[in-house]
VEXDREN-2710 file (C-alpha; in Angstrom, 1 decimal):
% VEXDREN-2710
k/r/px/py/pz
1/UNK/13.5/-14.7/2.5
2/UNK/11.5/-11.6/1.7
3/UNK/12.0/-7.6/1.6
4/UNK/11.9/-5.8/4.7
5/UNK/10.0/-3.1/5.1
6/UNK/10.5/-0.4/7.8
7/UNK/7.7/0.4/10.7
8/UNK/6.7/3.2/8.7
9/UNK/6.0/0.9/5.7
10/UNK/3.6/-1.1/7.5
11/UNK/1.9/1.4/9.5
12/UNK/1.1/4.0/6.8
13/UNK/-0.4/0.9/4.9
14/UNK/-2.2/-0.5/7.8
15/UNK/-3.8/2.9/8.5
16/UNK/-4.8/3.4/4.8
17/UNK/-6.0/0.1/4.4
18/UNK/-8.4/0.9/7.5
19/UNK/-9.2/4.5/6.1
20/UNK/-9.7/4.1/2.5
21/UNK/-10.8/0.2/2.1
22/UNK/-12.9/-0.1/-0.5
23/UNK/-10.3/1.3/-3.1
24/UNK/-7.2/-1.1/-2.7
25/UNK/-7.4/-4.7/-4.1
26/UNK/-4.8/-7.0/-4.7
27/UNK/-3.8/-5.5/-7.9
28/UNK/-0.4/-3.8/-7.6
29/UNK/-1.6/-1.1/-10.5
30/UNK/-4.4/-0.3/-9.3
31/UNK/-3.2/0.6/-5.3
32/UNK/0.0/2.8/-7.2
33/UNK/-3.0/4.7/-8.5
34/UNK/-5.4/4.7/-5.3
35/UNK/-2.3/5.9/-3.4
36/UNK/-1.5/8.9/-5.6
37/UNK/-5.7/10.0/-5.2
38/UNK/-5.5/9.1/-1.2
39/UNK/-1.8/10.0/-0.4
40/UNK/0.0/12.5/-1.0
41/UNK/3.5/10.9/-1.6
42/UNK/6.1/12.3/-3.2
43/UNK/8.9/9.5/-3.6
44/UNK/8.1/7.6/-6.2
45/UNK/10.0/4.3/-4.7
46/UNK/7.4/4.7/-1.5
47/UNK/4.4/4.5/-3.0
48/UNK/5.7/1.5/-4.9
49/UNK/7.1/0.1/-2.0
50/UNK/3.4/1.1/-0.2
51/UNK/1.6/-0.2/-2.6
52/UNK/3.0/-3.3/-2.8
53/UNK/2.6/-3.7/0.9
54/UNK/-0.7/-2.9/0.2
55/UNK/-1.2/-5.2/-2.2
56/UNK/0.3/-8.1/0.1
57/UNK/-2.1/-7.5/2.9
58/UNK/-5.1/-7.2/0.9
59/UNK/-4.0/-11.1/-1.0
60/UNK/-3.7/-12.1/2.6
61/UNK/-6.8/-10.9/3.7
62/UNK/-8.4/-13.2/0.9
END
């Protein structure tokens, strides 16, 4: 069974998927850096944790 994430998790990811699309792929280094220029998250265990959410909806989207 997988992680799971909380309905702020997936929302905040969902809504910066939709805002900022072009500059997430499904490279998990490259969205920890996209989110520190688009977000402005403090917790360093979030933005991993949103990034690899990130990362997991843009493989499925492929």
């Amino acid at each position: 069974m997988g992680r799971i994430r909380n309905r702020a998790i997936k929302r905040s990811g969902v809504d910066l998927i939709s805002l900022h699309k072009g500059k997430f792929s499904t490279n998990f280094e490259e969205n920890k850096k996209a989110l520190t220029e688009t977000a402005d998250i403090e917790s360093k265990k979030i933005r991993n944790v949103l990034a690899g959410y990130i990362t997991k909806l843009m493989k499925r989207k492929q």
